[in-house]
SETORTOR-950627 format. One line per 3 residues: their letters; for each residue x, y, z of N, C-alpha, C. Coordinates in nm, 4 decimals. Layout:
REM residues N
a	X:Y:Z:X:Y:Z:X:Y:Z | ...
REM end
This chain:
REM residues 254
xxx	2.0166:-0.5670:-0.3895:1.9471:-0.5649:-0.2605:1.8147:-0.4915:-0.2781 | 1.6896:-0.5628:-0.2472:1.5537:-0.5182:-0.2581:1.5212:-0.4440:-0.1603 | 1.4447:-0.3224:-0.1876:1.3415:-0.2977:-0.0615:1.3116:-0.3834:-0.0081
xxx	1.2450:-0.4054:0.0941:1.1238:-0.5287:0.1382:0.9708:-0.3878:0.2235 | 0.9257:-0.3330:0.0605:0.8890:-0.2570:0.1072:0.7072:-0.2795:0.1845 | 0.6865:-0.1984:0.2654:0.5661:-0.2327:0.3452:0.4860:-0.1271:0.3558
xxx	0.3215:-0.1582:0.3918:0.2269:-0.0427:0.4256:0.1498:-0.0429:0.5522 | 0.1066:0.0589:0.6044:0.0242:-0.0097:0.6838:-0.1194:0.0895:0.6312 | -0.2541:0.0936:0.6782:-0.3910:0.1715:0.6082:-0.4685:0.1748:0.7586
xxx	-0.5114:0.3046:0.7541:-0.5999:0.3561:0.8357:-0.7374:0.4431:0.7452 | -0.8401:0.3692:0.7636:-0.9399:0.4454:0.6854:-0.9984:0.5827:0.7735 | -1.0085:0.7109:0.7387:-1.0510:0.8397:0.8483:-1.1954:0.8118:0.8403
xxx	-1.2808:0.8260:0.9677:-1.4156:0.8247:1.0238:-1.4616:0.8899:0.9448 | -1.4891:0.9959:0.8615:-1.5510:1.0420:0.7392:-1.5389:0.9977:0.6435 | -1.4766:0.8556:0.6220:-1.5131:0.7990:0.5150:-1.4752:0.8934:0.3523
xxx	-1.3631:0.9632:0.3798:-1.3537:1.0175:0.2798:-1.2037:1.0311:0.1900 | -1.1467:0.9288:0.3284:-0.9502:0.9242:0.2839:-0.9450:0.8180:0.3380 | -0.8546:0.6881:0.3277:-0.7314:0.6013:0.3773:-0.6044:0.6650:0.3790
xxx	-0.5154:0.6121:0.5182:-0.4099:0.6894:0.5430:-0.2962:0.6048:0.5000 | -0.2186:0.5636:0.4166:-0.1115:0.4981:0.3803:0.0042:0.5477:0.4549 | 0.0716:0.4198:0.5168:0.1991:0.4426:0.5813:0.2761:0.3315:0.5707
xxx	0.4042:0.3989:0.5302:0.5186:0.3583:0.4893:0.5997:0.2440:0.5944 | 0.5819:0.1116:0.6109:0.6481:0.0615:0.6974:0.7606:0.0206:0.6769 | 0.8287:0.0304:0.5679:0.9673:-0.0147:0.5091:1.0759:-0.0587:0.6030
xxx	1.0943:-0.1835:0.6531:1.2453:-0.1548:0.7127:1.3848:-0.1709:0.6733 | 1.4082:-0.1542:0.5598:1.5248:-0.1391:0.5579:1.5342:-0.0293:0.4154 | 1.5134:0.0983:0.4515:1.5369:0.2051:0.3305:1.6730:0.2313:0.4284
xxx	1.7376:0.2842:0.2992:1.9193:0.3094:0.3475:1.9829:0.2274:0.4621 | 2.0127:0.0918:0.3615:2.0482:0.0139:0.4374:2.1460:-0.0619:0.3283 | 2.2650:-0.1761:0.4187:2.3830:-0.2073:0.3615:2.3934:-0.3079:0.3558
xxx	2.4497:-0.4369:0.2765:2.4466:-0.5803:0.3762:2.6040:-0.5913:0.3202 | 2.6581:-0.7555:0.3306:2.7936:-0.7679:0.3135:2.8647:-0.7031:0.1878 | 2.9852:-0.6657:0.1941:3.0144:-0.5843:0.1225:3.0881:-0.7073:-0.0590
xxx	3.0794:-0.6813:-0.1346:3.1249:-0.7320:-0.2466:3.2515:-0.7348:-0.2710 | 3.3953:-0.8299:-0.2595:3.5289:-0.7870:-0.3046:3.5561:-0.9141:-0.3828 | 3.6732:-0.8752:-0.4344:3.7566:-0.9936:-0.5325:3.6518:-1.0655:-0.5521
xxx	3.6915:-1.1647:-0.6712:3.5967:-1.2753:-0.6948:3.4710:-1.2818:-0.7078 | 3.3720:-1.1738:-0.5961:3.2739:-1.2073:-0.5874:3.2185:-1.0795:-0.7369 | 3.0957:-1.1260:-0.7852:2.9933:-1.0702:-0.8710:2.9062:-0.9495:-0.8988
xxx	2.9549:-0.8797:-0.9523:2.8480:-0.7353:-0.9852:2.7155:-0.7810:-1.0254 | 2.6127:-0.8032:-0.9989:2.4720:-0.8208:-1.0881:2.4030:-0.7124:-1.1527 | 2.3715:-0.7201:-1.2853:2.3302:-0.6721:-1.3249:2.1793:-0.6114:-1.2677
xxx	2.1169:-0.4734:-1.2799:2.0483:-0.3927:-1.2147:2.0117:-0.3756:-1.0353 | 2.0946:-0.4401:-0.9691:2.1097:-0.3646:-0.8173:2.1885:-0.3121:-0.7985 | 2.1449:-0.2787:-0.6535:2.1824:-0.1044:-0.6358:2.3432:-0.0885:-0.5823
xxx	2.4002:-0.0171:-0.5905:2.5678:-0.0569:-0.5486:2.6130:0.0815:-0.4976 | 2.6956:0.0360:-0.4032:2.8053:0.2229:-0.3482:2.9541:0.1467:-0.3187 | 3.0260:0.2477:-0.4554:3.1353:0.1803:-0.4291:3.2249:0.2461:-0.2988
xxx	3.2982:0.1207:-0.2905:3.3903:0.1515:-0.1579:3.5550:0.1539:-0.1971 | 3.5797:0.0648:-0.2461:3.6962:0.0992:-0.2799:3.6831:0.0809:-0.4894 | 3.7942:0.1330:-0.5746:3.7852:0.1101:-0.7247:3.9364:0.0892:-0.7223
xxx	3.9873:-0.0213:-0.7794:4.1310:-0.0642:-0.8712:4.1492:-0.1257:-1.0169 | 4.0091:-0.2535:-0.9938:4.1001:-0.2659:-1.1536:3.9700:-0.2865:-1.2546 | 3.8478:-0.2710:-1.1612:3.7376:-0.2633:-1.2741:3.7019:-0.1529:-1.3035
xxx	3.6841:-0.0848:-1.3905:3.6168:0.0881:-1.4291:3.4354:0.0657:-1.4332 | 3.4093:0.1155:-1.2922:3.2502:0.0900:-1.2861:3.2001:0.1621:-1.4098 | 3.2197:0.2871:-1.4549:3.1586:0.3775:-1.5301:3.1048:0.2806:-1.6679
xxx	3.1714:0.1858:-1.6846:3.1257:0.0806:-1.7682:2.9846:0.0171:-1.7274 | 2.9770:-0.0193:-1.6223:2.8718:-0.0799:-1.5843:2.7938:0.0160:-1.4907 | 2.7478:0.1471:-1.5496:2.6246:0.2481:-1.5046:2.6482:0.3406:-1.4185
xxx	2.8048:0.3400:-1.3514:2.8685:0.4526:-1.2663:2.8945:0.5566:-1.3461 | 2.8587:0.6783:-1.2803:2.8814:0.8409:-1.3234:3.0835:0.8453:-1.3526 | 3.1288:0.7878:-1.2463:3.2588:0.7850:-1.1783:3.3299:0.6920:-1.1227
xxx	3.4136:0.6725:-1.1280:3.4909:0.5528:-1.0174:3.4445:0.5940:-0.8581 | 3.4496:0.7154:-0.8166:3.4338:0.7746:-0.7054:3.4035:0.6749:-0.5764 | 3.4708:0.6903:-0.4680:3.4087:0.6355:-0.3302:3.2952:0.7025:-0.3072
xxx	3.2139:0.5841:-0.2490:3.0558:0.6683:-0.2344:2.9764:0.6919:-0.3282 | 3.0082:0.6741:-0.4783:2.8733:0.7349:-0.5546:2.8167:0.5653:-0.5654 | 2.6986:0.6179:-0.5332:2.5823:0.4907:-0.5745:2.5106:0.4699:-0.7123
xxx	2.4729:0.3610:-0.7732:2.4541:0.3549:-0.8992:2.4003:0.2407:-0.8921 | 2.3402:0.1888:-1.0138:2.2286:0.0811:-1.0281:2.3534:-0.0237:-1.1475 | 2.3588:-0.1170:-1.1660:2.4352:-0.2135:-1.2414:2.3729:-0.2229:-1.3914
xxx	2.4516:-0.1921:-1.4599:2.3677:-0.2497:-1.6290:2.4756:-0.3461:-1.6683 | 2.5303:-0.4667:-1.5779:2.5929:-0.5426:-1.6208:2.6650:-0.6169:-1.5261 | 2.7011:-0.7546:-1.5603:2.7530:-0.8289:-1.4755:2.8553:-0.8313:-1.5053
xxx	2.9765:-0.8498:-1.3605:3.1409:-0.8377:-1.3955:3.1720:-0.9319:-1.2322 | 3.2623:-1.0033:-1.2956:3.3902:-1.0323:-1.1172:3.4706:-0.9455:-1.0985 | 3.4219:-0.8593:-0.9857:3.5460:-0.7762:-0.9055:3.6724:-0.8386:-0.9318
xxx	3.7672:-0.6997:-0.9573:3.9273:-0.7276:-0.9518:4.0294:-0.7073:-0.8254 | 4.0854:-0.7528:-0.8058:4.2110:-0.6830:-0.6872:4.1700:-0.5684:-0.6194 | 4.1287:-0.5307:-0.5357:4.1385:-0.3590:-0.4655:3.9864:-0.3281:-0.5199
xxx	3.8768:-0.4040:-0.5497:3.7684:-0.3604:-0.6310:3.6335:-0.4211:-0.4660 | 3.5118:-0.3229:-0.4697:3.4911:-0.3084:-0.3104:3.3283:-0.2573:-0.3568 | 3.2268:-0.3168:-0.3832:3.0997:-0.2821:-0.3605:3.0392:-0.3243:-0.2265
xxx	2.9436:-0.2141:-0.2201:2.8640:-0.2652:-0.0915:2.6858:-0.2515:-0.1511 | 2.6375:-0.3656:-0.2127:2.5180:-0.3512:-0.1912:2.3724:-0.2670:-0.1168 | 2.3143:-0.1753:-0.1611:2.2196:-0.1112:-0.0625:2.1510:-0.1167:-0.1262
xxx	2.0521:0.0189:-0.0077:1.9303:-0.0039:-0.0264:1.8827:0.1671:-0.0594 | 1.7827:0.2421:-0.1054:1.8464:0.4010:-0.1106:1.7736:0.4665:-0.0325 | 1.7968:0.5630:-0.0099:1.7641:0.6636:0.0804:1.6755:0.7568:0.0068
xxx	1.5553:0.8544:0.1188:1.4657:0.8863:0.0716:1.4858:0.9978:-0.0115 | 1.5921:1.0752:-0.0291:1.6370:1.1514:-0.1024:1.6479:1.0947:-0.2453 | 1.7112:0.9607:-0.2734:1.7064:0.9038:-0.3840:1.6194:0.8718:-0.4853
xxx	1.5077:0.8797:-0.4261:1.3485:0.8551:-0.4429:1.3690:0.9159:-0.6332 | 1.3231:0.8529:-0.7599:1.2931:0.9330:-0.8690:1.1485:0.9174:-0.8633 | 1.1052:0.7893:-0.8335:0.9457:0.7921:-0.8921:0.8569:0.7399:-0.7845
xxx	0.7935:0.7272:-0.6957:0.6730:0.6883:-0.6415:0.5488:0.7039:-0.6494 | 0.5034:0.6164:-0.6977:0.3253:0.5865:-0.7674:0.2436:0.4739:-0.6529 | 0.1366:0.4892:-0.6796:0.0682:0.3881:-0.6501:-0.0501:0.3686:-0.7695
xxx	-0.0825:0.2622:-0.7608:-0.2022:0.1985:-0.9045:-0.3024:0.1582:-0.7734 | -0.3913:0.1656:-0.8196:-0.5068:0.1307:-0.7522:-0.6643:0.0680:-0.8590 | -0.6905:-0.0901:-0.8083:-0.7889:-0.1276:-0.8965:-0.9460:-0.1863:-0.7918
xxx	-1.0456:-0.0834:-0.7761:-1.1142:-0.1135:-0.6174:-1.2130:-0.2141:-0.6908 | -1.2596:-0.3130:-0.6326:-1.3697:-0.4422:-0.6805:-1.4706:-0.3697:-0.5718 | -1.5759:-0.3675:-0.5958:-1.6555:-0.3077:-0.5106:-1.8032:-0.3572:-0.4730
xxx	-1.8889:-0.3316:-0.4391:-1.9768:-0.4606:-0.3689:-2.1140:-0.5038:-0.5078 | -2.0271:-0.3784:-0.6451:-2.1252:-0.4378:-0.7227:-2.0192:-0.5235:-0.7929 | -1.9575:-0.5965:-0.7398:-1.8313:-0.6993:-0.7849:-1.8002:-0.6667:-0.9151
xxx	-1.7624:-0.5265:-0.9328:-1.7033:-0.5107:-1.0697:-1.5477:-0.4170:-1.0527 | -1.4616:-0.4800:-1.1092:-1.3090:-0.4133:-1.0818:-1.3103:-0.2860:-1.1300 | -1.3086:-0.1725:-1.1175:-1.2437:-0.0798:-1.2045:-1.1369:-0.0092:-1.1329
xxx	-1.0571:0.0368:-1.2458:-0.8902:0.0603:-1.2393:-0.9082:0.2134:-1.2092 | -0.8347:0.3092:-1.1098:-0.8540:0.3999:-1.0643:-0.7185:0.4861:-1.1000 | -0.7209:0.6562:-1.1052:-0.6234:0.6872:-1.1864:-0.5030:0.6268:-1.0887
xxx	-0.3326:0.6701:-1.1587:-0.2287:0.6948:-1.0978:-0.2085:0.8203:-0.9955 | -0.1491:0.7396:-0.8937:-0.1506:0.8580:-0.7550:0.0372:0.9031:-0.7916 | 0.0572:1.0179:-0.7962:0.2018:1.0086:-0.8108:0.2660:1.0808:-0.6908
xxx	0.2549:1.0120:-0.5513:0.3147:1.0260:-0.4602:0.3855:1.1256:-0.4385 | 0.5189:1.1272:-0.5219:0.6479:1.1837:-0.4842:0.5806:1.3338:-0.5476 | 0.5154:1.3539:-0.6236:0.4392:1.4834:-0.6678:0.3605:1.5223:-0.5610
xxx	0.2617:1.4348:-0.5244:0.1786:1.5260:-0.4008:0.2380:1.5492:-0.3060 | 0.3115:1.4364:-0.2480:0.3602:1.4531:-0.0684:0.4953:1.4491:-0.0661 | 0.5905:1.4219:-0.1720:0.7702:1.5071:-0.1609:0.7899:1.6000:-0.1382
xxx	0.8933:1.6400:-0.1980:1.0089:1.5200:-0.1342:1.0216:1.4791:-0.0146 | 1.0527:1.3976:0.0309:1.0292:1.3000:0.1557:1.2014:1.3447:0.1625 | 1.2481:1.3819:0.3310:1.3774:1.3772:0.3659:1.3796:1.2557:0.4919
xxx	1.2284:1.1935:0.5142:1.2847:1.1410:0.6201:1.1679:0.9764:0.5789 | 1.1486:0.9014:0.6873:1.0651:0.7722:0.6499:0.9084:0.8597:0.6984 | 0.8963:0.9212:0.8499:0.7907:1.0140:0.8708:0.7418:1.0426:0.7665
xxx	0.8056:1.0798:0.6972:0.7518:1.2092:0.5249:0.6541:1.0467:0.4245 | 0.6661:0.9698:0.4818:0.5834:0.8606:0.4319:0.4367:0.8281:0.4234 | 0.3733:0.9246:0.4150:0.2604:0.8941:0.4908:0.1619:0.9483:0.4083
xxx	0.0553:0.8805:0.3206:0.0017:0.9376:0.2142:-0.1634:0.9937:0.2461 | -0.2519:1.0768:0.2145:-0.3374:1.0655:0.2372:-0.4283:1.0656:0.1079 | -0.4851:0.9662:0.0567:-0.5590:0.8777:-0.0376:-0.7171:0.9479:-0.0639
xxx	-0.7397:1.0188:-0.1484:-0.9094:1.0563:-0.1032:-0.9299:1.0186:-0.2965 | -1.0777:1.0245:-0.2401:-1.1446:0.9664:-0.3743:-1.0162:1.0942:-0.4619 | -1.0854:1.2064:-0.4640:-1.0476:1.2853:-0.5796:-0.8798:1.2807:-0.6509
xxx	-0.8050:1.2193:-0.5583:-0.6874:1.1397:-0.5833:-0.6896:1.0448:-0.6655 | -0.7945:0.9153:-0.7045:-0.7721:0.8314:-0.7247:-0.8667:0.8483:-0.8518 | -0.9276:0.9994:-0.8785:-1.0268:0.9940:-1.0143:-1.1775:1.0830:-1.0123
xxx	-1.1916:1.0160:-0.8487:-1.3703:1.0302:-0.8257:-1.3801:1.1886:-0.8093 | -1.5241:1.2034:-0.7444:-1.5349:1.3698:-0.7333:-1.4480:1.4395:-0.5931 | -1.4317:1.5460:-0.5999:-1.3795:1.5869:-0.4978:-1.4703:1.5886:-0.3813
xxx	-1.4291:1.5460:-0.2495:-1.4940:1.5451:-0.1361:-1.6035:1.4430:-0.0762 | -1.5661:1.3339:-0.2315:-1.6624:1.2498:-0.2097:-1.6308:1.1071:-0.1179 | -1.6952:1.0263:-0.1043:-1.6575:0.9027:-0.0219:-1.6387:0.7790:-0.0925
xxx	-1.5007:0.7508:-0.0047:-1.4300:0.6125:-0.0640:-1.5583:0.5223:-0.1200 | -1.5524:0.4716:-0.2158:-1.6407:0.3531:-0.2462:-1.6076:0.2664:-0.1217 | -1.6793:0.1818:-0.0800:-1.6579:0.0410:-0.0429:-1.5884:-0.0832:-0.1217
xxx	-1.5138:-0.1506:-0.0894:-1.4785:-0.2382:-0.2012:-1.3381:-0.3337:-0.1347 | -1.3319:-0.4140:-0.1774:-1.1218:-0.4321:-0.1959:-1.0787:-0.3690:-0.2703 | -0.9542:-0.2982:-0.2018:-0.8318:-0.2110:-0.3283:-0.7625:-0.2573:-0.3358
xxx	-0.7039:-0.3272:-0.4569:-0.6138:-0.3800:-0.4794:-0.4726:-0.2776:-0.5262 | -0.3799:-0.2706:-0.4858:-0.3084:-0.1496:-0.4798:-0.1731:-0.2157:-0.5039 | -0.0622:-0.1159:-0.5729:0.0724:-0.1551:-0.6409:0.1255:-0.0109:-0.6303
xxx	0.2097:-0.0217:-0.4810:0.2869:0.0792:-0.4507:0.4637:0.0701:-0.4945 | 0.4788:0.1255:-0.6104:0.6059:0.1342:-0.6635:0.7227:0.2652:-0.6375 | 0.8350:0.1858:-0.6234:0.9426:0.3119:-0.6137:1.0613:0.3075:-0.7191
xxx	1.0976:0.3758:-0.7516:1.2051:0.3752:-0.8581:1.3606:0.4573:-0.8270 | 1.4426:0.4483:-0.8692:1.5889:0.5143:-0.7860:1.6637:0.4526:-0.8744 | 1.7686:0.5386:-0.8745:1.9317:0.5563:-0.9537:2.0336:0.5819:-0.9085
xxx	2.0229:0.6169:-0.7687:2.1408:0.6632:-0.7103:2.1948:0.8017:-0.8111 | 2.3081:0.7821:-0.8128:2.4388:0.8603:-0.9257:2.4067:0.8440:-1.0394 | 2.3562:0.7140:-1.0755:2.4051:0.6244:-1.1786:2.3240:0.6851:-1.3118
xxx	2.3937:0.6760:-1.4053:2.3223:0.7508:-1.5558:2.2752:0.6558:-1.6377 | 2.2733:0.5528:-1.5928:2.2260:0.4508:-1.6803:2.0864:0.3883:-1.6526 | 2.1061:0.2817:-1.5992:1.9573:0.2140:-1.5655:1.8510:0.2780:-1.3978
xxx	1.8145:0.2460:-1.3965:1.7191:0.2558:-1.2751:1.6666:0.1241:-1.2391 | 1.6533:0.1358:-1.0775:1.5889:-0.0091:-1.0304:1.4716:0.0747:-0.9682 | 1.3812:-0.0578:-0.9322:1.2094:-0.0245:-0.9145:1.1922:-0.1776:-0.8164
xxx	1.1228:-0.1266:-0.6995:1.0939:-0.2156:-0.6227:0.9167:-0.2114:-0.6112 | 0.8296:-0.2927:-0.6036:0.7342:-0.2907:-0.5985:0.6482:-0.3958:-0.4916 | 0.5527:-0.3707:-0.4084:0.4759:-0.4031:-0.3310:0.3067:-0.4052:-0.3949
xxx	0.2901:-0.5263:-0.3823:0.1214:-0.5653:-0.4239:0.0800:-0.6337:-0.3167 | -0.0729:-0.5593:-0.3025:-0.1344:-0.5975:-0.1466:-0.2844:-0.5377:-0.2083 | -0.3734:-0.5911:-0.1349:-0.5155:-0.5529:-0.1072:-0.5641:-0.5136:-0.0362
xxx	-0.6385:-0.4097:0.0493:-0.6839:-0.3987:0.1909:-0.8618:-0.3504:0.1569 | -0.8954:-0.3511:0.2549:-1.0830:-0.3697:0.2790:-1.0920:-0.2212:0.3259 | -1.1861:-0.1419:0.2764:-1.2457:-0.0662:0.2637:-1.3597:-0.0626:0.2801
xxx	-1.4416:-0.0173:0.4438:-1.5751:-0.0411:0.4608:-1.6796:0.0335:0.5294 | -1.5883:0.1829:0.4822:-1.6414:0.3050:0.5678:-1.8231:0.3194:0.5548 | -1.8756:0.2870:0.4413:-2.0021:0.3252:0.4196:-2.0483:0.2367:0.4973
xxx	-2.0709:0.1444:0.4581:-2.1482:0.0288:0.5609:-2.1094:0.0017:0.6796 | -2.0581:0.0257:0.7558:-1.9233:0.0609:0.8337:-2.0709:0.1609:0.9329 | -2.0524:0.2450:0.8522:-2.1683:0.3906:0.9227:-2.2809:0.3593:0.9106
xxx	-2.3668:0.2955:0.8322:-2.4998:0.2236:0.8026:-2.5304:0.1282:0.9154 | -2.4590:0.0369:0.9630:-2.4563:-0.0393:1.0432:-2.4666:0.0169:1.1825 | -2.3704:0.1006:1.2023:-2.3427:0.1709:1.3774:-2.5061:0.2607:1.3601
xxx	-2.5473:0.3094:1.2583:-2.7031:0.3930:1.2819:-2.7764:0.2341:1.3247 | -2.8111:0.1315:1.2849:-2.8688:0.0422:1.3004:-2.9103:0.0242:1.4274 | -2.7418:-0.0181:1.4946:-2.7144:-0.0431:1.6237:-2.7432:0.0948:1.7076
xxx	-2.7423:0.1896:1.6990:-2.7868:0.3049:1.7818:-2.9057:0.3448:1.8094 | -3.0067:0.2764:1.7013:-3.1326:0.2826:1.7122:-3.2175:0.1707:1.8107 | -3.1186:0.0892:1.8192:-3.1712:-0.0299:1.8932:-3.2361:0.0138:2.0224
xxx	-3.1480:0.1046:2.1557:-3.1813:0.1555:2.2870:-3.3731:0.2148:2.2454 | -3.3766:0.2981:2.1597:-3.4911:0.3346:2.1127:-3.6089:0.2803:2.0795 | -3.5710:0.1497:2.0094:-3.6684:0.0259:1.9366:-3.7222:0.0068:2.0787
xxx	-3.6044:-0.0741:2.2108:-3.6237:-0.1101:2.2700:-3.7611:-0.0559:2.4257 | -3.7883:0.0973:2.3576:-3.8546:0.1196:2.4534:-3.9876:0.1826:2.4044 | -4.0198:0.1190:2.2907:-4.1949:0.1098:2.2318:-4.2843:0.0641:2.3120
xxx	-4.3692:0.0881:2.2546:-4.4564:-0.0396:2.2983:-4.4935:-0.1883:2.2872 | -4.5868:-0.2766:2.2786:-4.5916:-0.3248:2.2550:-4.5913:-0.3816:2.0719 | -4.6219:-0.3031:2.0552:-4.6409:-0.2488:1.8918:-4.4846:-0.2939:1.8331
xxx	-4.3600:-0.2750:1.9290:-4.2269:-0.1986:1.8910:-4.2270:-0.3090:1.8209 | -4.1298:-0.2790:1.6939:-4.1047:-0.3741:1.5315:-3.9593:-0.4273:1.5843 | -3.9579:-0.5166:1.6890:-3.8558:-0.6153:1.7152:-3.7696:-0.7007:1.6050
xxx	-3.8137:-0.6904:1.4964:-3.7191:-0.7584:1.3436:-3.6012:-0.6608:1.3554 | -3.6674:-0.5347:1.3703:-3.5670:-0.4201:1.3263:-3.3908:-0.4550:1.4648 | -3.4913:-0.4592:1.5732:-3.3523:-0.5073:1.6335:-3.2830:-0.6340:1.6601
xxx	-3.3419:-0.7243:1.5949:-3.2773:-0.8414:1.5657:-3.1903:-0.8284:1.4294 | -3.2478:-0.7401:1.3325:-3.1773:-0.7067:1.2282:-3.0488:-0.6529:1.2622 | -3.0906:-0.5523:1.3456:-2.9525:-0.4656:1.3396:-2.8485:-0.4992:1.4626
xxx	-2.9052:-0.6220:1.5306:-2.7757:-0.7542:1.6095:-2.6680:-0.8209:1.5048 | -2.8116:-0.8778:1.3636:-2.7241:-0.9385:1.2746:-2.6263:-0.8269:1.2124 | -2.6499:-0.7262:1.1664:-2.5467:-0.6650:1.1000:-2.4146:-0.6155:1.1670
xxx	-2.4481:-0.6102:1.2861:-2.3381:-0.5542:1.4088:-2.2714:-0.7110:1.4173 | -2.3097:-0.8049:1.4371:-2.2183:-0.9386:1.4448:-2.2020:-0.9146:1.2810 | -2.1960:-0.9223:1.1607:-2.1737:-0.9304:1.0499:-2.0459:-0.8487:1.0440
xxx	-2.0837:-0.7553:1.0544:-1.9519:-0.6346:1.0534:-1.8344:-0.6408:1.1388 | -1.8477:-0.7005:1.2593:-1.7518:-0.7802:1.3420:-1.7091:-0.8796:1.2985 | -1.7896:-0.9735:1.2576:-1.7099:-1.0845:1.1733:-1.6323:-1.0562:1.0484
xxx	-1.6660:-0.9257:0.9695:-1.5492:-0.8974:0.8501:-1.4134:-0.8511:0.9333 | -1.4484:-0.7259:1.0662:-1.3152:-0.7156:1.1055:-1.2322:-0.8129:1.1434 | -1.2792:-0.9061:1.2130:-1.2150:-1.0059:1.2700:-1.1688:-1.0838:1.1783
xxx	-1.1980:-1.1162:1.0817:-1.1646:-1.2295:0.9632:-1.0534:-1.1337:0.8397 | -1.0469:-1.0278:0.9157:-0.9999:-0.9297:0.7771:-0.8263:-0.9769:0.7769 | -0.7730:-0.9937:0.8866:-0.6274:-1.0062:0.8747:-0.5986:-1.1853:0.8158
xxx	-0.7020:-1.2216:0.8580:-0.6611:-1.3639:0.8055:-0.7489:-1.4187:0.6618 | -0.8775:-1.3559:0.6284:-0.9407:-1.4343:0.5692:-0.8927:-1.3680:0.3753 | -0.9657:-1.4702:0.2915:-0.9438:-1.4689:0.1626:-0.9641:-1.3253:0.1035
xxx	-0.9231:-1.3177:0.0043:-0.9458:-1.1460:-0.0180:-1.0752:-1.1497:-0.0339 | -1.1245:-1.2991:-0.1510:-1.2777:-1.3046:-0.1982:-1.3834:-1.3475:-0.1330 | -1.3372:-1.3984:0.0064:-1.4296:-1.4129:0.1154:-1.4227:-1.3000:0.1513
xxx	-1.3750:-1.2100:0.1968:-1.3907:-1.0424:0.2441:-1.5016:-0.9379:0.1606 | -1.4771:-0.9983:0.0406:-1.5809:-0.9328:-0.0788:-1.7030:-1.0033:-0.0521 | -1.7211:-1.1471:-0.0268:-1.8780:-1.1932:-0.0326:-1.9208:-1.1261:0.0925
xxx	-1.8293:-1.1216:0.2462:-1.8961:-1.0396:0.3551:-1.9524:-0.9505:0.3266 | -1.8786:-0.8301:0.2341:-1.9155:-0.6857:0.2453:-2.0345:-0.7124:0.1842 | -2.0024:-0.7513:0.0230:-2.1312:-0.7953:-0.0548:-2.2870:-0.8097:0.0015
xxx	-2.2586:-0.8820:0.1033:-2.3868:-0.9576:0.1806:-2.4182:-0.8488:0.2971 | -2.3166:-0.8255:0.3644:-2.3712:-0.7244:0.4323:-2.4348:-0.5753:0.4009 | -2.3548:-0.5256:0.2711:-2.4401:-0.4682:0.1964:-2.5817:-0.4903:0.1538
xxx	-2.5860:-0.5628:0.0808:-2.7705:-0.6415:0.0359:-2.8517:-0.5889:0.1982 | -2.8058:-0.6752:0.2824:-2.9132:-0.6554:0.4539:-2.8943:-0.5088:0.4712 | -2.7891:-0.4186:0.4812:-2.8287:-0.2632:0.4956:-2.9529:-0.2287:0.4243
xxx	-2.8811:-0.2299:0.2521:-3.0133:-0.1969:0.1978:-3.1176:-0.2280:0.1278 | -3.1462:-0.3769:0.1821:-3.2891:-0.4327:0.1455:-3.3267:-0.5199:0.2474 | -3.2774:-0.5020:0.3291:-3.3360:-0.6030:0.4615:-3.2502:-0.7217:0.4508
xxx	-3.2767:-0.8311:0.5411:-3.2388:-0.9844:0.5586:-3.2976:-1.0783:0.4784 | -3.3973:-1.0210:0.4994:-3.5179:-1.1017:0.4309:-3.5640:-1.2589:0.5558 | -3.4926:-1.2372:0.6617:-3.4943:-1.3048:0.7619:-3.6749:-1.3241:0.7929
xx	-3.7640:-1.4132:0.8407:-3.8860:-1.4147:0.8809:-3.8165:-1.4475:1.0780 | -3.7846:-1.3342:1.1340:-3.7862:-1.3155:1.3037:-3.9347:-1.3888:1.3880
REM end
């Protein structure tokens, strides 16, 4: 039985952390239970319920014991009086949680960012609350205090667990990308704030500038809006492009 594990990301207005949160629904969780006949699989996660005629300790159990949980290093058909229940583990169980992180960034070049080792910074976790990571450059490599690049992060949030069991370990893993667009993000809203101002020059007033900074305010609306549905690499040509117009103009003739 897999995690079906989930995230959700909040980037902080200083542009200097994403907030990772744990949406998992089903950590410590059970489904139909395994008897007679039916199949041990090799490496999921198991809590036995009842033991008669198979000796789990063979296949990665500490013990016969009711209740101890353990990971499978082998396939067997339950015997007579023999009683697994498939799960899922609990946050106590936790051995390893990492995340990998590889950000593509608006000079469209990937680079691979260190290992975050979760369960080291923000464990032990006793509850799903205790889920909740906070991501800053100096986490991921960069300088301390500095600001998220812009980019797609492509990110591989892994967990690892053994229950009891002395043998193998299982590892569930989640791969996802999310948009990162705090800098330009803030480049843009100065644009648009300057506009009330443009607007009350004179005749003289440099009207490109606030037609410019309409386009970048619809630009930047159109990445949010397109962000839950659109391509990862259409999300990159937005930022891309909207980057270039921050800082070199449109090149638009208004």
């Amino acid at each position: 039985m897999d995690l079906t594990l989930a995230l959700t990301y909040q980037q902080q207005n200083d542009n200097k952390a994403i907030v990772l949160t744990d949406t998992t629904t089903n950590w410590n969780s059970t489904t139909t239970n395994l008897v007679e006949t039916d199949d041990m699989v090799d490496g999921d996660f198991y809590e036995i319920v009842t033991q008669s005629t198979i000796d789990f300790t063979t296949y990665g159990a500490p013990d016969n014991n009711v209740g101890t949980r353990f990971v499978g290093n082998g396939t067997t058909t339950l015997g007579s009086g023999d009683e697994l229940s498939p799960v899922t583990p609990t946050f106590a169980e936790i051995d390893t949680l990492t995340l990998d992180t590889t950000i593509t960034g608006v000079d469209e070049t990937a680079t691979v960012k260190d290992q975050v080792d979760l369960l080291s910074e923000f464990g032990p976790f006793a509850a799903q609350s205790d889920l909740v990571f906070t991501i800053t450059a100096a986490l991921l490599g960069d300088t301390a205090d500095s600001l998220l690049v812009d980019g797609l992060y492509a990110i591989t949030y892994t967990v690892t667990y053994s229950g009891d069991g002395v043998t193998n370990t299982k590892t569930d893993t989640l791969v996802t990308t999310i948009l990162v667009y705090g800098q330009v993000k803030v480049a843009t809203y100065e644009k648009l704030r300057a506009v009330s101002t443009l607007y009350m020059c004179s005749d003289g007033c440099p009207s490109p500038e606030i037609n410019e900074a309409d386009l970048c305010g619809a630009y930047l609306s159109g990445i949010e809006n397109g962000a839950y549905t659109a391509q990862t690499e259409e999300l990159l040509t937005q930022l891309v492009v909207l980057d270039n117009i921050i800082t070199n103009g449109s090149k638009i003739t208004w």
